[in-house]
N, C-alpha and C positions, 0 to 999 in steps of 0.2 A: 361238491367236495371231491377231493382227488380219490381214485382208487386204485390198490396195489394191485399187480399182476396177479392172477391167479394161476397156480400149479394145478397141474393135472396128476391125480391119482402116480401117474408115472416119474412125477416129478420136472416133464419140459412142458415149455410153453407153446401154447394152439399161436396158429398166424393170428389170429382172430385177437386175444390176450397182447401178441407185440401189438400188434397195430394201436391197438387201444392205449398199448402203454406209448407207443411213440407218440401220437396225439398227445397225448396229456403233456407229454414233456413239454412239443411245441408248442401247446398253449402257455405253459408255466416260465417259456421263452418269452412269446407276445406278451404275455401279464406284467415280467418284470421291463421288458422294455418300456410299454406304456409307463409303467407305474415310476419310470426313470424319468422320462422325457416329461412328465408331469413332475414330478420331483424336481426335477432340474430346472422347470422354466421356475415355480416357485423359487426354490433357491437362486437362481440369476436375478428373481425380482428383488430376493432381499439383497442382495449382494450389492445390488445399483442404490435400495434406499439407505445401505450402511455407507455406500461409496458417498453419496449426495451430503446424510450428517459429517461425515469426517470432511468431505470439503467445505463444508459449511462453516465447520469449528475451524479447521485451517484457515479460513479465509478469514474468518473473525479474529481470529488470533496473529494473524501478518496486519490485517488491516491495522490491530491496536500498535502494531511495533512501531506501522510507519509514521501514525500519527505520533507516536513516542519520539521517533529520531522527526520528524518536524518541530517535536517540540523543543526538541535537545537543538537543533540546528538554526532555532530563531532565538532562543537563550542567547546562544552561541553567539552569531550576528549582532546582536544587541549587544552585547560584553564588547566585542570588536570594535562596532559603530564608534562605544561610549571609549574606549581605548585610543581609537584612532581620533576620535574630537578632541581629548586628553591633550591629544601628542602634536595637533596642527592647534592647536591654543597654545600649546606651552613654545612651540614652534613660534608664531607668530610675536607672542609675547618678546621669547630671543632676541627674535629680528628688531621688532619696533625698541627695547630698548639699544641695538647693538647703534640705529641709526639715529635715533635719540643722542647717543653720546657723538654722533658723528656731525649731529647738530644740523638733521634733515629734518623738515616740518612732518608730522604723519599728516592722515589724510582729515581728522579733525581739524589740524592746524590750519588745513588748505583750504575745506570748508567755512571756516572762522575767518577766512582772509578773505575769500570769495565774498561773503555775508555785509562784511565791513566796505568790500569794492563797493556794492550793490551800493549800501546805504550811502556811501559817501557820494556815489555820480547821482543818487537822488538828489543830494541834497545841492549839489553844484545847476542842475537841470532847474531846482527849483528858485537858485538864485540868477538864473541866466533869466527867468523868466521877470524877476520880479525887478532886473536892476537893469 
């Protein structure tokens, strides 16, 4: 335990009395410095484990955003996709009747024709043989 200076009857203090008090002080220097430097690595240690939850919750909290806008951004795409299919059908549709009244076979017709070739050089092949 600390001890205060002691007066001399006369009221000053003996060398013996300062010395004793300036020790003390410089102990009560060392004490708080130790007692800092051990304070302070504790508090740096929490300082990192508060740093680590907040990044933690931060990182959890961007990761939901992003999968949020992936999810908004393949809605999205899908909406467009079915939009633009919309638009090259009703497109296509235009064309084939525009050339329909132009009185051009489409491509079923040509298929239909092709079908009918086929069958008909069968059937010429099959009388070449027989007659």
């Amino acid at each position: 335990m600390a001890t205060t200076p002691k007066k001399k009857a006369s009221g000053n203090y003996t060398a013996h009395t300062i010395m004793e008090s300036a020790n003390q002080i410089w102990l009560a220097g060392l004490g708080a410095f130790a007692k800092t430097q051990e304070e302070g690595g504790r508090f740096f240690d929490v300082l990192v484990r508060e740093g680590e939850e907040v990044e933690a919750r931060t990182r959890k909290v961007a990761d939901d955003m992003v999968e949020d806008v992936k999810d908004k951004v393949q809605s999205m795409t899908g909406k467009a996709t079915d939009k633009l299919d919309k638009l090259e059908q009703a497109f296509q549709d235009r064309v084939a009747r525009a050339l329909g009244r132009l009185g051009v076979p489409t491509y079923e017709d040509v298929l239909e024709i092709s079908r009918r070739l086929d069958a008909l050089q069968q059937s010429i092949q099959k009388l070449d043989r027989h007659g």
